[in-house]
Backbone as ProteinMPNN parsed JSONL, in Angstrom:
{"seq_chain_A": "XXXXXXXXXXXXXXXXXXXXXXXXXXXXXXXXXXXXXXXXXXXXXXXXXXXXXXXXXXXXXXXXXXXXXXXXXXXXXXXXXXXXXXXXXXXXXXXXXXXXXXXXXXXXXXXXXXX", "coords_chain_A": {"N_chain_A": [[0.847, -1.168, 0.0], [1.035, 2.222, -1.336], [1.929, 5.018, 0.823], [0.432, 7.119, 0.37], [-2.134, 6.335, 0.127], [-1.84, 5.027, 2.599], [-2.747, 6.701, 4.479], [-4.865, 7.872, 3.361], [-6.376, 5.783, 3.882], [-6.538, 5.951, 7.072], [-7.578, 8.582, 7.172], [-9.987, 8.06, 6.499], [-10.482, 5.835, 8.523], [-10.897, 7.587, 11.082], [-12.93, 9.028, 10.73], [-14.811, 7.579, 10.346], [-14.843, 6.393, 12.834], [-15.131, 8.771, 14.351], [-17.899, 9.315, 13.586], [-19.491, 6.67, 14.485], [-18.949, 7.739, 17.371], [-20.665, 10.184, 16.964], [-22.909, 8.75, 16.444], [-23.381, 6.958, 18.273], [-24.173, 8.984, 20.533], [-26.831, 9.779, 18.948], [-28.515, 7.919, 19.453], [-28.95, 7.681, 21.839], [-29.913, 9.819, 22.615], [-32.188, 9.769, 21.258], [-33.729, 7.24, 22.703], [-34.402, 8.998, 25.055], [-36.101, 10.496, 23.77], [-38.072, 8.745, 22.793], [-38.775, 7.681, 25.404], [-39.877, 10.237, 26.812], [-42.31, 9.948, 25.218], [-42.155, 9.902, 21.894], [-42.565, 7.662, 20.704], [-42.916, 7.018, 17.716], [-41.088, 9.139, 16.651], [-38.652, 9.042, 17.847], [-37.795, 5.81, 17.445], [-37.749, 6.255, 14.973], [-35.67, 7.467, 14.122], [-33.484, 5.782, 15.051], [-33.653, 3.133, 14.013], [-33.041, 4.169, 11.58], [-30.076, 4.755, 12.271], [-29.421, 2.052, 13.177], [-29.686, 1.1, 10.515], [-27.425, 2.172, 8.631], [-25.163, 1.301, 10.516], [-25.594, -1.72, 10.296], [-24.576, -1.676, 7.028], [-21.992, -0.239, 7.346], [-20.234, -1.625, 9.378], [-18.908, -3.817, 8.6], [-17.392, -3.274, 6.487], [-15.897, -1.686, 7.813], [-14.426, -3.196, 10.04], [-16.073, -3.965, 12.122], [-17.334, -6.107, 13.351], [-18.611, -6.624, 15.448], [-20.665, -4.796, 16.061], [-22.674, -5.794, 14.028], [-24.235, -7.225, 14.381], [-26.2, -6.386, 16.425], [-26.986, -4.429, 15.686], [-28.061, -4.94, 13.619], [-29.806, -6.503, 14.495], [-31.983, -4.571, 16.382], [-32.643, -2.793, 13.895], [-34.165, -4.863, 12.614], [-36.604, -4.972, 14.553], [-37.11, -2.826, 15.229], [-38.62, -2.574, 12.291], [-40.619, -4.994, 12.844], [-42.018, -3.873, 14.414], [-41.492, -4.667, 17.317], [-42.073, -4.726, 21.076], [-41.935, -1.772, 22.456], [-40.007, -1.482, 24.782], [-38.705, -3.638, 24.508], [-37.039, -2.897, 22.438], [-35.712, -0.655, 23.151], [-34.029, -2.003, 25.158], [-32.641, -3.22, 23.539], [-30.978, -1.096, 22.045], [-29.668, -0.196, 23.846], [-27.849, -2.447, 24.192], [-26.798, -2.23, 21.68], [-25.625, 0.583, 21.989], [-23.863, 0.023, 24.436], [-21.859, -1.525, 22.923], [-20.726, 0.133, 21.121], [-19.428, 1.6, 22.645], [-17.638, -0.01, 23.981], [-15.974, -0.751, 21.192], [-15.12, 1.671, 20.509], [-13.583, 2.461, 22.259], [-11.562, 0.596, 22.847], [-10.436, 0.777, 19.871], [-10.818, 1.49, 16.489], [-9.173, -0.537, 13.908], [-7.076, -0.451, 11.173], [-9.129, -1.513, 8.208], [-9.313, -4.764, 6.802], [-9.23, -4.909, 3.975], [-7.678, -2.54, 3.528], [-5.416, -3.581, 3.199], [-4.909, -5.035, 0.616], [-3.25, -5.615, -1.974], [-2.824, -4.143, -5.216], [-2.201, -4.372, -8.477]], "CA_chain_A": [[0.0, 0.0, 0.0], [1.487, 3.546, -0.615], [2.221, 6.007, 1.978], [-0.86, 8.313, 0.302], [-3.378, 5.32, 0.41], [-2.052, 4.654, 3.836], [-2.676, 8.197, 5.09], [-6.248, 8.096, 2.882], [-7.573, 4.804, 4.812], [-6.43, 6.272, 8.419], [-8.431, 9.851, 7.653], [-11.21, 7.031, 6.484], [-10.931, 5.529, 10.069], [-11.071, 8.309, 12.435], [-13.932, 9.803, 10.375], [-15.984, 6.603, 10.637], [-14.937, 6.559, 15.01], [-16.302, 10.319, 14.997], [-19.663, 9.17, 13.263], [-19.407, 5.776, 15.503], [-19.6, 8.434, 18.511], [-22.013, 10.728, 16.869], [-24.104, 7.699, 16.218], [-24.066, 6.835, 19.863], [-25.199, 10.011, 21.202], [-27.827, 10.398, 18.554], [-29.124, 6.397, 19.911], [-28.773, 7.862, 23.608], [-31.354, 11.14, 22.217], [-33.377, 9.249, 20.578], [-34.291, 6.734, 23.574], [-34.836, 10.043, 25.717], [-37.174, 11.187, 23.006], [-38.775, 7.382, 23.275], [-38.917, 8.016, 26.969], [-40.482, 11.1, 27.013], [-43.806, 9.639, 24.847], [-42.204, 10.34, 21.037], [-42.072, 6.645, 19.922], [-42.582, 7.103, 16.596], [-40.111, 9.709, 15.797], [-37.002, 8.234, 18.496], [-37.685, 4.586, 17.094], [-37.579, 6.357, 12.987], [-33.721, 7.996, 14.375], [-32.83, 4.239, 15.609], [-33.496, 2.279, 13.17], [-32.156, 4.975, 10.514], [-28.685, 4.622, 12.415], [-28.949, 1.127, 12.651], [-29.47, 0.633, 8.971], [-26.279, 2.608, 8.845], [-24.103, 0.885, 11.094], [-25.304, -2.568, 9.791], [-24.187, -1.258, 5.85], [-20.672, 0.273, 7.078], [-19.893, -2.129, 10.255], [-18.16, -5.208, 8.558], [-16.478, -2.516, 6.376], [-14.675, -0.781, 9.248], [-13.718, -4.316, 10.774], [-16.375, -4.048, 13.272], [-18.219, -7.161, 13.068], [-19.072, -6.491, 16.721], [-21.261, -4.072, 15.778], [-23.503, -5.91, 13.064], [-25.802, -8.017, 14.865], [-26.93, -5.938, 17.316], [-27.346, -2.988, 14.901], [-29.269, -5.269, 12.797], [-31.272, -6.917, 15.514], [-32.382, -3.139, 16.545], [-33.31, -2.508, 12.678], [-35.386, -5.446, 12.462], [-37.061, -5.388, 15.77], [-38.162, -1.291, 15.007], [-39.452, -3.034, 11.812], [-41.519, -5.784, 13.354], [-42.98, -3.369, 15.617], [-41.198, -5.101, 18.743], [-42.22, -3.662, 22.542], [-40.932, -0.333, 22.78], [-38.871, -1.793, 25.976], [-36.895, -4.79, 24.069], [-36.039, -2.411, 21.634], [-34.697, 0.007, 24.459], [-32.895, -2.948, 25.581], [-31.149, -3.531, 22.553], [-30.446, -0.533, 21.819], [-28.846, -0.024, 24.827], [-26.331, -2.735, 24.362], [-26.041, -1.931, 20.758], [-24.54, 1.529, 22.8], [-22.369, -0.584, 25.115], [-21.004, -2.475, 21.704], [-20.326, 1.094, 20.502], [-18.229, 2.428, 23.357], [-16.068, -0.95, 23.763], [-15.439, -1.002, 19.807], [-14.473, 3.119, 20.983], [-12.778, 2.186, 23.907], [-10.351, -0.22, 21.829], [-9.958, 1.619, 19.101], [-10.292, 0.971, 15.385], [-7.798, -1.146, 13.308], [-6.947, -0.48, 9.323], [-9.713, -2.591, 8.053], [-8.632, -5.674, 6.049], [-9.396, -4.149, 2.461], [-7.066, -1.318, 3.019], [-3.855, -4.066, 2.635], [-4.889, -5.821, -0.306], [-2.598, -4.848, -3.051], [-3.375, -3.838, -6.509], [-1.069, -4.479, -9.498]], "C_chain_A": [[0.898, 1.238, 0.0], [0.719, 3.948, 0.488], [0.948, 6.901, 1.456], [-2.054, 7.416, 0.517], [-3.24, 4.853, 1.885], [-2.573, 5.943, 4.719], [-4.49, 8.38, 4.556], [-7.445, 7.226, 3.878], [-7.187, 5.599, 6.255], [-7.326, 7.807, 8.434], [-9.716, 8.73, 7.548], [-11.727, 6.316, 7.795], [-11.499, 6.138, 11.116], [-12.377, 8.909, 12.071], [-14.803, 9.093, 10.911], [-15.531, 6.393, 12.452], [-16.075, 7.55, 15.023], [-17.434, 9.903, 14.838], [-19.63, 7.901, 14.122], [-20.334, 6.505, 17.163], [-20.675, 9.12, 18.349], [-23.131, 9.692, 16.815], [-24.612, 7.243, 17.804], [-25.049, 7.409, 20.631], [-26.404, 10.304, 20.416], [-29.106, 9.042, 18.893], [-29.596, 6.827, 21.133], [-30.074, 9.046, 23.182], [-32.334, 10.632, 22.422], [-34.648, 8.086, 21.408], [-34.608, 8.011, 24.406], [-36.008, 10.302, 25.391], [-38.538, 9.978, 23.179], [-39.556, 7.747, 24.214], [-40.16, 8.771, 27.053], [-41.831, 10.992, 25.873], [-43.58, 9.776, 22.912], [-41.41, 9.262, 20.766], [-41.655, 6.724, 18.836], [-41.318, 7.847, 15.714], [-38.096, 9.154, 16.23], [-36.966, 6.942, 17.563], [-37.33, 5.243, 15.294], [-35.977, 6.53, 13.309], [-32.914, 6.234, 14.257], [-32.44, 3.321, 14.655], [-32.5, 3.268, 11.944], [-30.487, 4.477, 10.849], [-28.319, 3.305, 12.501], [-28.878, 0.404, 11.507], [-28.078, 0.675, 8.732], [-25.421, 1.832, 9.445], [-24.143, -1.053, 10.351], [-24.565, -2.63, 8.009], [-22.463, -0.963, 6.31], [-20.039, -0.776, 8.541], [-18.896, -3.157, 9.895], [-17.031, -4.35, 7.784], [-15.057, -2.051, 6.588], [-14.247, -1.851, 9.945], [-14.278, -4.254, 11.982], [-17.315, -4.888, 13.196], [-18.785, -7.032, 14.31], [-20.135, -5.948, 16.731], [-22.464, -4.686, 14.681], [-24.674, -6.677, 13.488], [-26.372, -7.526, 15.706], [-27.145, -4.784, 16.965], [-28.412, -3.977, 13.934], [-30.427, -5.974, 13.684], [-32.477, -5.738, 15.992], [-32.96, -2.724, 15.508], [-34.529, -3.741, 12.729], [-36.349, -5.553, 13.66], [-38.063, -3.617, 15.629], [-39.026, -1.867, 13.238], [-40.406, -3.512, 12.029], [-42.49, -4.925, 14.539], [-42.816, -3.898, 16.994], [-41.64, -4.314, 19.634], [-41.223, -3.134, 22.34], [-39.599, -0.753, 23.981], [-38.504, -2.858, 25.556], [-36.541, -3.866, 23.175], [-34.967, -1.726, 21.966], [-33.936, -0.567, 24.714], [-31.887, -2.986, 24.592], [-30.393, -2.643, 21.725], [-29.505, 0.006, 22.98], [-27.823, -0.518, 25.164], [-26.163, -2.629, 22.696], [-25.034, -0.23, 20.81], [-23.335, 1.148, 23.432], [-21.321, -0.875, 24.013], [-20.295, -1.23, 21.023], [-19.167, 1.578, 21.088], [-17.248, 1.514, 23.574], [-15.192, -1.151, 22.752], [-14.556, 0.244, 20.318], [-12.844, 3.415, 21.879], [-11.35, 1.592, 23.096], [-9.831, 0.117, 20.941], [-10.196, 1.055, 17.492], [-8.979, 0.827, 14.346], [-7.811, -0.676, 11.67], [-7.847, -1.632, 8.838], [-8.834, -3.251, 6.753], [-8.176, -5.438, 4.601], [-8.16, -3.411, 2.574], [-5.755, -2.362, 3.024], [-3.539, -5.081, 1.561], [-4.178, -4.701, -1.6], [-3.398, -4.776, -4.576], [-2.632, -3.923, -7.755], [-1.729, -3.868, -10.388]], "O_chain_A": [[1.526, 1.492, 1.028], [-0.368, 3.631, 0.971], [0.404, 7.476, 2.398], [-2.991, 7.895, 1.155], [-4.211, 4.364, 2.462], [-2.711, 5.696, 5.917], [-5.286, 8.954, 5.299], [-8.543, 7.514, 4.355], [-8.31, 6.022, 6.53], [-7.739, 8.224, 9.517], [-10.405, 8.58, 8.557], [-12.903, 6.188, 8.135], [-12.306, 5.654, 11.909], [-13.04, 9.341, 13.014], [-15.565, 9.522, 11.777], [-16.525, 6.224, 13.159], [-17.247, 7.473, 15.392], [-18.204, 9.993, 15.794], [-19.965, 8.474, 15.159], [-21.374, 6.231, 17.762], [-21.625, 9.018, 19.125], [-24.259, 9.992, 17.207], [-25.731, 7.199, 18.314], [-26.085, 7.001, 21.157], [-27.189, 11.065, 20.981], [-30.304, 9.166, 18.639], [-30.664, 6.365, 21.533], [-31.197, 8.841, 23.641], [-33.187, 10.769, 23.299], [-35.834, 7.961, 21.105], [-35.835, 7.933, 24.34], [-36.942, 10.393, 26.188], [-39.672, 10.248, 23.577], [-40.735, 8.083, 24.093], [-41.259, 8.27, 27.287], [-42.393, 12.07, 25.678], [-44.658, 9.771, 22.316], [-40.192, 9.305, 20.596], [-40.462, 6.607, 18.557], [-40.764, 7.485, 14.676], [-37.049, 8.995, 15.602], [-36.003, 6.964, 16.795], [-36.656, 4.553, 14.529], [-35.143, 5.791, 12.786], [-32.038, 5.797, 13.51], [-31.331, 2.827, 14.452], [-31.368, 2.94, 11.591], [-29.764, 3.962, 9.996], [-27.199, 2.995, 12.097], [-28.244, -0.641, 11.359], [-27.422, -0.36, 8.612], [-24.57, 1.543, 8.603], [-23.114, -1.624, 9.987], [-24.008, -3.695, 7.741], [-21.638, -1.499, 5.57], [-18.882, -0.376, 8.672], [-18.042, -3.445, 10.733], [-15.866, -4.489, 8.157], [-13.936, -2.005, 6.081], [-13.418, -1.448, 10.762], [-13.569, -4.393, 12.979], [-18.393, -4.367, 12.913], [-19.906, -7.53, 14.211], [-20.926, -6.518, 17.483], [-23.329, -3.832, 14.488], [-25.804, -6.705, 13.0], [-27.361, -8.189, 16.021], [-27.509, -3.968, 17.812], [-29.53, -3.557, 13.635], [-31.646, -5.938, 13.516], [-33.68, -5.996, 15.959], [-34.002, -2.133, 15.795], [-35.713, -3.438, 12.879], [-37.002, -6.591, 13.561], [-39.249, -3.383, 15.863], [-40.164, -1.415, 13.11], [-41.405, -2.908, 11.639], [-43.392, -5.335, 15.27], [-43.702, -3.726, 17.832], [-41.725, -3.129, 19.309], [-40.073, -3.516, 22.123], [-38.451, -0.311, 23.919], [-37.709, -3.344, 26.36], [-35.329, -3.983, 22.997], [-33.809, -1.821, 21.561], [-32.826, -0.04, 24.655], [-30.67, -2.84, 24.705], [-29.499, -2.968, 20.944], [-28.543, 0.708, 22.668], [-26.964, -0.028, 25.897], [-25.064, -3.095, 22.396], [-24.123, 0.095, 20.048], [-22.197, 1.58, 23.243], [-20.139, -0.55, 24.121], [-19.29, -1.484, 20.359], [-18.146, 1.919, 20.49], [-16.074, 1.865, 23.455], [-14.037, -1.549, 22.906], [-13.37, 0.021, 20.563], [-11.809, 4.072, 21.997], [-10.32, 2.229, 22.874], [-8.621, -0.109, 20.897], [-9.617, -0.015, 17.309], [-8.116, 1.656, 14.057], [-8.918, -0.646, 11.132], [-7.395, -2.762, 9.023], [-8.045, -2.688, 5.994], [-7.065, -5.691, 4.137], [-7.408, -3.619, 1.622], [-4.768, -1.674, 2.76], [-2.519, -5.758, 1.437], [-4.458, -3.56, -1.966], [-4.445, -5.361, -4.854], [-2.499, -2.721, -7.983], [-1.233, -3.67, -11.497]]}, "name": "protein", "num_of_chains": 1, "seq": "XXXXXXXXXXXXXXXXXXXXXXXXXXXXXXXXXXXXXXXXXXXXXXXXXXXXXXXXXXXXXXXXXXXXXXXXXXXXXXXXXXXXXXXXXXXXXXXXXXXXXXXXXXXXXXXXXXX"}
């Protein structure tokens, strides 16, 4: 891999952390908004971001992240109780801040060469 493709995937990483965290706090809102009697519009945020995270999760080398972002999408589909979805969005938060916590790696893609 050049030195400019290695420098291209590492701004590519930290970007996708920042939205990682923004995605958190906009999960953490959006149950508030739940909370406070505004199912419909917290549960539309939720699922939106977990569409999102299941699409760019295996990506970024966070497989950690894909089943409990897609369990959360299909579960605001099916019309699940408002309180398992809470639940699982609540550890699809935890799954967010330990991926955070640890840090992301150069996903696999970025060391496949190209002739």
């Amino acid at each position: 891999m050049t030195d400019a493709l290695k420098v291209r995937t590492a701004r590519l990483v930290a970007a996708y952390e920042l939205r990682l965290d923004k995605d958190k706090s906009e999960l953490i809102s959006s149950l508030a908004a739940v909370r406070d009697g505004n199912t419909a519009g917290g549960f539309e945020i939720v699922r939106y971001i977990a569409h999102r995270l299941v699409g760019s999760a295996r990506l970024f080398g966070c497989e950690d992240l894909d089943t409990p972002a897609r369990t959360v999408e299909q579960m605001v589909d099916s019309g699940v109780e408002p309180s398992l979805i809470i639940q699982a969005v609540n550890e699809l938060v935890e799954r967010i801040d330990r991926t955070l916590l640890i840090g992301l790696q150069q996903p696999d893609w970025s060391d496949r060469r190209t002739d």
